[in-house]
Structures are given as C-alpha cells and as structure tokens.
C-alpha positions as CSV (number, residue, x, y, z in Angstrom):
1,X,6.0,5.6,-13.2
2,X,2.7,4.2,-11.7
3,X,1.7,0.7,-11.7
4,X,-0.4,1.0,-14.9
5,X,2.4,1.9,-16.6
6,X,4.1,-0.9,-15.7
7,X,1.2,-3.5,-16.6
8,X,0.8,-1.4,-19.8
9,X,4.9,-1.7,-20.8
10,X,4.6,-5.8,-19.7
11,X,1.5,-5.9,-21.8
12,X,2.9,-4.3,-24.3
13,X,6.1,-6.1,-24.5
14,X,4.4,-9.9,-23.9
15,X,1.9,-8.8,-27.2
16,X,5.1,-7.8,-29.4
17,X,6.8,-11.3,-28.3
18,X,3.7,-13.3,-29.2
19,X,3.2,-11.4,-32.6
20,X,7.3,-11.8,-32.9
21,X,7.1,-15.4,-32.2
22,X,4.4,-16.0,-35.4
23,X,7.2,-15.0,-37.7
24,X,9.5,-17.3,-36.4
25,X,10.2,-20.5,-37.6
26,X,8.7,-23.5,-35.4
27,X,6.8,-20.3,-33.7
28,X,4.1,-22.9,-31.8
29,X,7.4,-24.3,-29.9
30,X,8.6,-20.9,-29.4
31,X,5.0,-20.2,-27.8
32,X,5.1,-23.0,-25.9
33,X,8.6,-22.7,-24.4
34,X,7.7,-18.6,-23.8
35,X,4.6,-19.5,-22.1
36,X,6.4,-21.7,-19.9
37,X,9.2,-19.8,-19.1
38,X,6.2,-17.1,-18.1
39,X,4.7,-19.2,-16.0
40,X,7.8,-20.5,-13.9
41,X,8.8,-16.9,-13.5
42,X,5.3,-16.4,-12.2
43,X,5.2,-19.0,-9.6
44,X,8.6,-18.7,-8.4
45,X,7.6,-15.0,-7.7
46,X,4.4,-15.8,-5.8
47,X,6.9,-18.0,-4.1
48,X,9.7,-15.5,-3.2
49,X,6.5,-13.1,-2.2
50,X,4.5,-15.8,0.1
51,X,8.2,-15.9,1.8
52,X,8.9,-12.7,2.2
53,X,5.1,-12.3,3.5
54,X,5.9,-15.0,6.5
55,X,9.0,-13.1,7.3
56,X,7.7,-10.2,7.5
57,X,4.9,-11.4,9.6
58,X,7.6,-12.6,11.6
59,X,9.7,-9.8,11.8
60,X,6.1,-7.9,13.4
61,X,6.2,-10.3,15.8
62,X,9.2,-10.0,17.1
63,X,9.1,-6.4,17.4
64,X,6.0,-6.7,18.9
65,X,7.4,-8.8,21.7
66,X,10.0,-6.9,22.2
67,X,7.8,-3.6,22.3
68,X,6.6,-5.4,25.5
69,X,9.7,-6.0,26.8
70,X,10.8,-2.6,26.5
71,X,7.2,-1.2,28.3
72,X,7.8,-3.9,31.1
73,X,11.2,-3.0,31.4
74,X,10.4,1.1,31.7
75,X,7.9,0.7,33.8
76,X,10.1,-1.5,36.4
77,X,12.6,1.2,35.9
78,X,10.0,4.3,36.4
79,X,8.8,2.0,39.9
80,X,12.7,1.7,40.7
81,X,13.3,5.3,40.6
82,X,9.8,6.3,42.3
83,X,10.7,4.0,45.4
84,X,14.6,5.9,45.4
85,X,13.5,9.2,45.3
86,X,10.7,8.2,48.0
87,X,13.6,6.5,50.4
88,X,15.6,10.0,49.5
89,X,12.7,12.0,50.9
C-alpha cells in the first residue's frame, strides 16, 4: 500500500469519526476532546521523529569518524607491510 492510500484510509476514517461524533450526544465535547487527542498524538510524533532525526544524525557521525579511523589505520598498516617486505628484499 502506497502513501496515498494511507492518507486516503486516515482521511477517510477521521471524516467518519467527525460525522459519528454529530450523532452523539454532547457531540461538540466529543469534537473537542477528538481534536485534542489528534493534536497530542501529532506533536508527540513530530517529537519522537525530531529525536530520531538527531540520532540518526548522530549515528552518521560516528560512522563517519570511524570511517576515518579505519582509512588511517589501513593505510599505516599498508606503510607497515611496504617497509617489511622492503627490509625482506
């Protein structure tokens, strides 16, 4: 399922609750407490995302450091084994 199915199911779904919710009986607080809800969820989302975003930027760091670490450390290894097989020779 692509992503406009999944906007088209949660529009779907938040319409029928809001056309539900005008048949129920103090309906505007049912709105109200819906909306709400809606918007908590929302923000702790973008939360939980702008978290995972910094640790992920994080996690890129690392590895990048430790990419460099690695190069540094083959190359002294390649200049170790050049200067044994030229003492060899």
């Amino acid at each position: 399922m692509n992503g406009t199915d999944d906007r088209e199911r949660k529009s779907w779904y938040r319409s029928f609750a809001e056309v539900a919710m005008d048949f129920v009986p103090g309906s505007g607080v049912a709105r109200a407490a819906f909306e709400q809800m809606r918007v908590r969820i929302r923000r702790d989302l973008e939360e939980e995302l702008d978290l995972l975003k910094a640790e992920r930027e994080r996690d890129q760091q690392t590895i990048a450091r430790l990419s460099d670490v690695l190069e540094r450390q083959q190359s002294a290894l390649e200049a170790l084994v050049e200067q044994a097989e030229a003492r060899d020779h």
